[in-house]
C-alpha positions as CSV (number, residue, x, y, z in Angstrom):
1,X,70.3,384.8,59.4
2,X,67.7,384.3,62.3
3,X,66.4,381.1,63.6
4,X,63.2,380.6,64.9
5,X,62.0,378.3,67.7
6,X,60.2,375.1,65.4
7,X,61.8,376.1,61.9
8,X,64.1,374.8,59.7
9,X,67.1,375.3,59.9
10,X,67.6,374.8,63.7
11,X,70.3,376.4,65.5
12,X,72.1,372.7,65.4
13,X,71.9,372.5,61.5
14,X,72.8,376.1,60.4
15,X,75.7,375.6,63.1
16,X,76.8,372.6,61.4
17,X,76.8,373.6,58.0
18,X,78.6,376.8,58.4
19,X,81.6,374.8,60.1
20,X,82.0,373.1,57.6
21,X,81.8,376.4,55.1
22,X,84.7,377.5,57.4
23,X,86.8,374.9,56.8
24,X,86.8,375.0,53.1
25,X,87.3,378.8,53.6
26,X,90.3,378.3,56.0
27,X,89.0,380.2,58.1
28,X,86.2,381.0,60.7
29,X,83.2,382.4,58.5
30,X,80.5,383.4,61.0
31,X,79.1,384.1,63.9
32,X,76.6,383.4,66.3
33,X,74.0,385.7,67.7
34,X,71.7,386.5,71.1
35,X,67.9,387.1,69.7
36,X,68.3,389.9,71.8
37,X,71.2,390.6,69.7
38,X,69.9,390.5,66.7
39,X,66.5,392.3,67.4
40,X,69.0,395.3,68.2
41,X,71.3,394.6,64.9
42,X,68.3,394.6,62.6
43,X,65.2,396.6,63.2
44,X,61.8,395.1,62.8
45,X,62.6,392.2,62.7
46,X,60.2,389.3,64.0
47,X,60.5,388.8,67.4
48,X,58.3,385.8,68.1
49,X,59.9,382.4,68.4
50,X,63.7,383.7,67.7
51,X,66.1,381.6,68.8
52,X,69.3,383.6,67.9
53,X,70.9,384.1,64.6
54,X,73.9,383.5,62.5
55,X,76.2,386.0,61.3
56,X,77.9,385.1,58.3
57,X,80.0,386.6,55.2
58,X,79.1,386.1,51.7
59,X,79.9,387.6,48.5
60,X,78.1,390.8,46.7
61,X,78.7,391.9,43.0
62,X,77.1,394.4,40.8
63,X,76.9,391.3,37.7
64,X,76.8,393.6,34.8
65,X,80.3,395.8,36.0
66,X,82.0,392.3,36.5
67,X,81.0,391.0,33.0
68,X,82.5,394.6,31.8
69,X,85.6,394.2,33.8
70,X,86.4,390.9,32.3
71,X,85.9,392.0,29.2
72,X,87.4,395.4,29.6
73,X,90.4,393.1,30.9
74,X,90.3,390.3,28.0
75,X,91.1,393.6,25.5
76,X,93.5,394.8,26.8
77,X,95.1,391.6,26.2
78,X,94.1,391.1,23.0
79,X,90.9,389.7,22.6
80,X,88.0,391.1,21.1
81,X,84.8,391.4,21.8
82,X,81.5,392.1,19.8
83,X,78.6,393.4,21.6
84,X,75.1,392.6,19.7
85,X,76.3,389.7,18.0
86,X,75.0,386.0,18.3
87,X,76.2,383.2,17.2
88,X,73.8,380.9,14.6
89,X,75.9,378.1,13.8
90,X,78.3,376.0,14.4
91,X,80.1,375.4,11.1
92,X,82.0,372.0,10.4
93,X,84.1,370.4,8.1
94,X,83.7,366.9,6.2
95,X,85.0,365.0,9.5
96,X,82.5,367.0,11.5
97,X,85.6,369.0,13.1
98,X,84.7,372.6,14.2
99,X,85.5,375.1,11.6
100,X,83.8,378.3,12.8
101,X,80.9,380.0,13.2
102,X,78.3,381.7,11.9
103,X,77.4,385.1,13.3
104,X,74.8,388.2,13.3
105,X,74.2,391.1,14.4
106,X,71.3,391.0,16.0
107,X,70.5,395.0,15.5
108,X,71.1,395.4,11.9
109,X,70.6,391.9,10.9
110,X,74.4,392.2,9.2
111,X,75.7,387.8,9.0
112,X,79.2,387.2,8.9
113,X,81.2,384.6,9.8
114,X,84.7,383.7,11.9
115,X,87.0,380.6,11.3
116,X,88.3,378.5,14.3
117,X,89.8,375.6,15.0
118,X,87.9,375.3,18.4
119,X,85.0,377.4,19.8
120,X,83.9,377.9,23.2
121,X,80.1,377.7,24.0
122,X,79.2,379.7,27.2
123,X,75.8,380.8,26.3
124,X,74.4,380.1,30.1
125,X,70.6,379.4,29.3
126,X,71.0,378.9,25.4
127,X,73.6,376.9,25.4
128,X,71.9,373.9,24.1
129,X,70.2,375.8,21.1
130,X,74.5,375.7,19.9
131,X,75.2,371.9,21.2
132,X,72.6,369.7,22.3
133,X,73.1,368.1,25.4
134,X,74.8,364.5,24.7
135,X,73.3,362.7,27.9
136,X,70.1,361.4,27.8
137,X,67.3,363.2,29.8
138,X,69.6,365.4,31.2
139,X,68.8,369.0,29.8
140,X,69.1,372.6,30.8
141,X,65.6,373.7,32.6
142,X,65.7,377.6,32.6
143,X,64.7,379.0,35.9
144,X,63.6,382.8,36.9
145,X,65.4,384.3,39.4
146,X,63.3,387.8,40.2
147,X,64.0,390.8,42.6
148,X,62.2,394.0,43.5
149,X,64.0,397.2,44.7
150,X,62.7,399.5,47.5
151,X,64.3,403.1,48.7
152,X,66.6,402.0,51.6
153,X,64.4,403.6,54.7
154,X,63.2,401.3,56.9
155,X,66.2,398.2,55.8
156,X,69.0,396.5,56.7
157,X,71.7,399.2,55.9
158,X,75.0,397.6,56.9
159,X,74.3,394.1,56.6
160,X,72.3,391.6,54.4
161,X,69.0,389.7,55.5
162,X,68.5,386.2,54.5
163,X,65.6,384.0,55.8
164,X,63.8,381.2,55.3
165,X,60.4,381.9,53.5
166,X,57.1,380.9,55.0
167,X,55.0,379.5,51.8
168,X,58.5,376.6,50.9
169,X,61.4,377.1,52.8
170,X,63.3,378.8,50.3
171,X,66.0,380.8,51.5
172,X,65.4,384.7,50.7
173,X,67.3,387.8,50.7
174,X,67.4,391.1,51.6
175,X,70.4,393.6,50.3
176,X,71.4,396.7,50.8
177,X,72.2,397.5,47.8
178,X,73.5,401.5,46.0
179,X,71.4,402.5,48.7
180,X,68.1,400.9,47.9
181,X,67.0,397.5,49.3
182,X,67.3,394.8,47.0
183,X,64.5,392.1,47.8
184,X,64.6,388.2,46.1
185,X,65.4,385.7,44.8
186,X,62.5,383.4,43.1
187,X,63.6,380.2,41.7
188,X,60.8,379.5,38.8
189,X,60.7,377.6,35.5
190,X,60.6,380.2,33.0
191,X,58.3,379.8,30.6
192,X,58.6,382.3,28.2
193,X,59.9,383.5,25.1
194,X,63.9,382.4,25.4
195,X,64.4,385.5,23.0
196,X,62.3,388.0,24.9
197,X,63.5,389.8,27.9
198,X,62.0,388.1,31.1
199,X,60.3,390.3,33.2
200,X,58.8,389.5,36.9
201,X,55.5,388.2,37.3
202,X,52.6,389.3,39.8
203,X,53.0,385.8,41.8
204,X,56.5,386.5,42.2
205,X,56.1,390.0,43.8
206,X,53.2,388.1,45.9
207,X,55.6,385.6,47.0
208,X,57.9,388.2,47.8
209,X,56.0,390.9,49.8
210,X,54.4,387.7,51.5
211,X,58.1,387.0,52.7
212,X,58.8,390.7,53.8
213,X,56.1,390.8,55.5
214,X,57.1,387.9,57.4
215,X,60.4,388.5,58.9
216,X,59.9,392.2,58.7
217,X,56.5,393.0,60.3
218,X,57.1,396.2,61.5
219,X,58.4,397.8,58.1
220,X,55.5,399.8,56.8
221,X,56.5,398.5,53.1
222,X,54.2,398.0,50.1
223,X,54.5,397.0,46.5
224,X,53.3,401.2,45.8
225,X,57.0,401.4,47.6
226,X,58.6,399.6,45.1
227,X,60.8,401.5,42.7
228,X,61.8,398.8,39.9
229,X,62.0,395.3,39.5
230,X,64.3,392.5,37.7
231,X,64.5,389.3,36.1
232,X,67.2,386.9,35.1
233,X,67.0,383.2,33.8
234,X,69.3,380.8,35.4
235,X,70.9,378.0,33.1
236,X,70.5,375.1,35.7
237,X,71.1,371.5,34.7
238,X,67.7,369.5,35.3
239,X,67.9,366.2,36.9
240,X,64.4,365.2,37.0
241,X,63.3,367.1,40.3
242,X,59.7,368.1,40.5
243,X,61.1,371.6,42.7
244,X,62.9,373.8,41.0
245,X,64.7,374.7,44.1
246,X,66.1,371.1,44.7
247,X,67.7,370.8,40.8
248,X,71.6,371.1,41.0
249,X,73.5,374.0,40.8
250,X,77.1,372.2,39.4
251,X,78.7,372.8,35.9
252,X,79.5,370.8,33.3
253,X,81.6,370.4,30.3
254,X,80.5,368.6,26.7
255,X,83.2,368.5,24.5
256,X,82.9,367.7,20.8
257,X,84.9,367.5,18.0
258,X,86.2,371.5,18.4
259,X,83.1,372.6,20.6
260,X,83.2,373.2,24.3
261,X,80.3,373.9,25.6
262,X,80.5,375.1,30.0
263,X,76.9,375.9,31.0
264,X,75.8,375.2,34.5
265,X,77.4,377.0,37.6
266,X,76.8,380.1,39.3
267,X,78.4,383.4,39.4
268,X,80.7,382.9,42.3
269,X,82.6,379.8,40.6
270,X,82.7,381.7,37.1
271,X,86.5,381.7,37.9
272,X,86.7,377.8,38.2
273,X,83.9,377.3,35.3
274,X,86.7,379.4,32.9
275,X,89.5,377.0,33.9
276,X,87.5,373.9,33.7
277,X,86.5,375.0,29.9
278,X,90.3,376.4,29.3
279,X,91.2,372.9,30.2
280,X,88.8,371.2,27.6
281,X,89.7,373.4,24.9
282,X,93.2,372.3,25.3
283,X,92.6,369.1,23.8
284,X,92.1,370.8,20.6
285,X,94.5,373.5,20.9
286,X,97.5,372.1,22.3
287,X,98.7,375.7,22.7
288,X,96.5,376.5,25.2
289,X,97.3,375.9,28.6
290,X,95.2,376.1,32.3
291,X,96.0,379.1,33.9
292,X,97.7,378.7,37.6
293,X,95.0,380.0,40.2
294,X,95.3,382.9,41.0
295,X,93.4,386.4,42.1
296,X,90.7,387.3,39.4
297,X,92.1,391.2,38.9
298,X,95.2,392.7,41.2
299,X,94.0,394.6,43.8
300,X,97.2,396.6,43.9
301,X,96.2,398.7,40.6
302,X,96.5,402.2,41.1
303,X,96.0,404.4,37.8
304,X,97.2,407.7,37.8
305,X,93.7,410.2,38.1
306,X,92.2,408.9,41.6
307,X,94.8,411.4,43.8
308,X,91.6,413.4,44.9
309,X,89.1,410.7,45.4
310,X,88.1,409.5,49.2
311,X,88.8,406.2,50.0
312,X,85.3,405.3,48.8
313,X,85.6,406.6,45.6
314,X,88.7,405.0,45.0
315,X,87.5,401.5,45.7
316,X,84.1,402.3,43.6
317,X,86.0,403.5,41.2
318,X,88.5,401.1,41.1
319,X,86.4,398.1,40.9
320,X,83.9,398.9,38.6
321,X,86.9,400.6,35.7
322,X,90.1,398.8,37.1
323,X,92.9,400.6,35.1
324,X,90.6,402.8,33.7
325,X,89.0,404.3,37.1
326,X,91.7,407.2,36.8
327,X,90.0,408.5,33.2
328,X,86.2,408.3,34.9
329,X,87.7,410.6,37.5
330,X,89.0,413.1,35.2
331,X,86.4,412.8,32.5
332,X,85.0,416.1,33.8
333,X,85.1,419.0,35.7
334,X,84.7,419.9,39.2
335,X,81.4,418.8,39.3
336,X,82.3,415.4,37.7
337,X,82.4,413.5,40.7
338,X,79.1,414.6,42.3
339,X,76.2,411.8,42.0
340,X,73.3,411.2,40.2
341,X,70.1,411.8,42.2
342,X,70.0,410.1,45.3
343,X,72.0,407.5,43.9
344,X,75.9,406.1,44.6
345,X,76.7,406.5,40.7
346,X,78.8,409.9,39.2
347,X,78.3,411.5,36.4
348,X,81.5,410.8,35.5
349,X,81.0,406.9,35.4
350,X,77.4,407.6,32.9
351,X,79.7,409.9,30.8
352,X,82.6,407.5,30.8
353,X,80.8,404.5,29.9
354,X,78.6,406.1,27.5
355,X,81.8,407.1,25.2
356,X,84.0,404.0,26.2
357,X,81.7,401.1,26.7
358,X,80.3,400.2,23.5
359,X,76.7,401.6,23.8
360,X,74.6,401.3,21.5
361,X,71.4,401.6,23.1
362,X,70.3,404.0,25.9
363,X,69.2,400.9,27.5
364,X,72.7,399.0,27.7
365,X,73.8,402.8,29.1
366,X,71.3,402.9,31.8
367,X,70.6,399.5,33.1
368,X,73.3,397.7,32.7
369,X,76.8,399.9,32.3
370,X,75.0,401.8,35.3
371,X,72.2,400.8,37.3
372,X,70.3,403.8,37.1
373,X,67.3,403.0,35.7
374,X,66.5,400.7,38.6
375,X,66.9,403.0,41.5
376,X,65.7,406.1,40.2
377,X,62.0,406.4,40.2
378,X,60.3,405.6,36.7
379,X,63.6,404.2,35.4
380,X,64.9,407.8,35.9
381,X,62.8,410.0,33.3
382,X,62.8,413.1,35.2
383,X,66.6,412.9,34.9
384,X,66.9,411.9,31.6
385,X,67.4,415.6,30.1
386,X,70.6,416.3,31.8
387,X,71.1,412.2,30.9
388,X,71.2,413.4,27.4
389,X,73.3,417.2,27.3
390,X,76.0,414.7,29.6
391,X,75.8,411.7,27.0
392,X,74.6,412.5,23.5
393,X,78.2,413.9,22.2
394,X,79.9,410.9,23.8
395,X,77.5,408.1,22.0
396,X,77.5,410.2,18.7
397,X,73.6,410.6,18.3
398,X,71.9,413.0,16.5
399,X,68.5,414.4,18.0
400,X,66.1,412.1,16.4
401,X,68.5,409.4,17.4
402,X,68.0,410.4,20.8
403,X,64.3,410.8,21.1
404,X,63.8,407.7,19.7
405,X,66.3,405.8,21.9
406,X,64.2,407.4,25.2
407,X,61.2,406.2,23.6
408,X,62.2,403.0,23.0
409,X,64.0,402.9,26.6
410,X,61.2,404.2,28.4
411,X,58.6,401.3,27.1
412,X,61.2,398.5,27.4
413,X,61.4,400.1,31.1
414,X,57.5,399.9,32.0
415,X,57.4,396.2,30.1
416,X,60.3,395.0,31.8
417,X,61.2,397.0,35.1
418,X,58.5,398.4,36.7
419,X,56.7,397.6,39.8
420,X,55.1,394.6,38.9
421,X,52.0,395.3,41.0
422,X,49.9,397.5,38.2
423,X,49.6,397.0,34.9
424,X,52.4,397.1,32.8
């Protein structure tokens, strides 16, 4: 992170407050930087008025693959899980005691319903359309978080970018991410449809080409660069604040009678959020009981199938599929292994996924079990014939099926991910 000459953070406050992240870590978490240093470490980067910079570690996760992993994980030790399905109601009994649920899936419009003693509400965003929050103006305020993604020329490779913005002082990013350049975040009330997919708006791509721009000057970058864009909606707990930015980012926990509800939080303390709403449930399940800490998946895995895989396909493997990473490497021939485009991801992880993974829309298969429709160009059309002789057997879709799934994929992908900069 560079500091500049006149800017917040000075070098005395960035130094403070990642001492202190040190010591909660255990252990030293950063390190400090020359501007002469850091001009060298990252390329383009604005010269005037740097005062050094801060080198610091973080975490980075490919969201959708985690959620998969968990849930991959929660199987094979007995749960289940339903994909398309929403819950509509909480049902009660005559002392108001949880009962079940009402349920529906949300593609065929099929209801059913599920008895339970307790029920867990971890809807993030929507949690309060299930359990109304019970403190008095204290209510979830869903905010925008949007990201563009560039081709990797010209970035950061080996390291992430963060820096203050110009226009409010919000801190922004730059990733490298499956070998593109991941640009954001926004922090926005979201306005919008709750049951419409958000998308990002032309201020946001403003805000964040105006940022680029700013502590990259010399990267000859423009939003005709830009291969896709994203949008997610955070559930964050609002506490009155007029700026979205300065609204809390802590958990909580409403219990009530049988319903838990843990919205709140961010990714990185979904470990702690679990065993915070383990604990709650406990008082209505006596059975249940707080897991110890402990790590999230063992790291000392190693499924028969990876013998022939580098290093780096190991861990790729390995932490995207877990004990599965062995079948994705033997899911297909020789040629099984090679990559998609220009892209990180195997044809062997698209095949796997779309016969494993509970697809059941070309969508779910390419932007969210992969990531390829946001960093091939156009969401990846001119790959999406050999997409199809690779994936139609495994998903069990007849030809119409098919054509009608790219269809429908194609105009989500334009409505939803594309360059925000011409008309959608």
């Amino acid at each position: 992170m560079p500091i500049y000459k006149g800017c917040s953070p000075s070098k005395m406050t960035m130094g403070a407050g990642l001492i202190l992240y040190s010591l909660m870590a255990g252990e030293k978490q950063y390190e400090k930087m020359s501007a002469r240093r850091a001009l060298g470490v990252v390329s383009h980067l604005k010269g005037d008025g740097l005062d050094g910079a801060f080198l610091f570690r973080d975490a980075q996760v490919d969201d959708a693959r985690l959620v998969l992993r968990l849930i991959q994980e929660g199987r094979s030790r007995g749960s289940r899980a339903l994909n398309y399905t929403g819950v509509t109601r909480i049902l009660r009994d005559r002392k108001g005691r949880v009962a079940g649920v009402e349920a529906q899936d949300t593609l065929t419009g099929k209801a059913f319903g599920f008895n339970a003693h307790a029920v867990i509400n971890a809807s993030g965003a929507w949690a309060e359309t299930l359990h109304p929050s019970p403190v008095k103006d204290y209510h979830l305020r869903p905010l925008r978080g949007s990201h563009l993604i560039f081709p990797g020329q010209g970035f950061p490779r080996e390291k992430v970018l963060s820096f203050i913005h110009p226009k409010d002082s919000r801190p922004v990013f730059i990733f490298p991410w499956e070998g593109c350049a991941l640009l954001g975040t926004t922090d926005v009330d979201h306005g919008e449809d709750m049951d419409m997919e958000p998308s990002v708006s032309r201020e946001e791509a403003g805000y964040l080409m105006e940022g680029l721009a700013h502590i990259l000057p010399g990267v000859p970058v423009t939003g005709h660069d830009c291969i896709s864009s994203m949008a997610g909606v955070r559930p964050v707990l609002s506490q009155g604040k007029k700026s979205a930015s300065q609204e809390s980012r802590e958990h909580v926990i409403w219990k009530n009678k049988g319903l838990v509800t843990v919205t709140g939080g961010k990714l990185t303390t979904f470990r702690l959020l679990a065993g915070d709403a383990i604990a709650a449930i406990s008082d209505f399940l006596p059975s249940i009981s707080t897991p110890p800490p402990s790590h999230v998946f063992d790291s000392r895995i190693s499924p028969p199938g990876l013998e022939e895989c580098s290093l780096e396909m190991k861990l790729r493997l390995l932490g995207r599929f877990g004990i599965k990473a062995g079948q994705v490497a033997r899911i297909m021939d020789e040629d099984g292994l090679s990559q998609v485009g220009e892209t990180a991801t195997t044809w062997a992880e698209l095949a796997y996924s779309a016969g494993h993974e509970k697809v059941r829309r070309l969508s779910d298969l390419l932007l969210r079990r992969t990531r390829l429709g946001l960093l091939l160009p156009r969401g990846g059309a001119a790959c999406l014939t050999r997409i199809r002789a690779v994936c139609q057997n495994p998903l069990g879709w007849d030809d119409n099926r098919w054509e009608q799934e790219e269809k429908e994929y194609l105009d989500n992908w334009q409505r939803c991910y594309a360059p925000p900069f011409s008309s959608r």
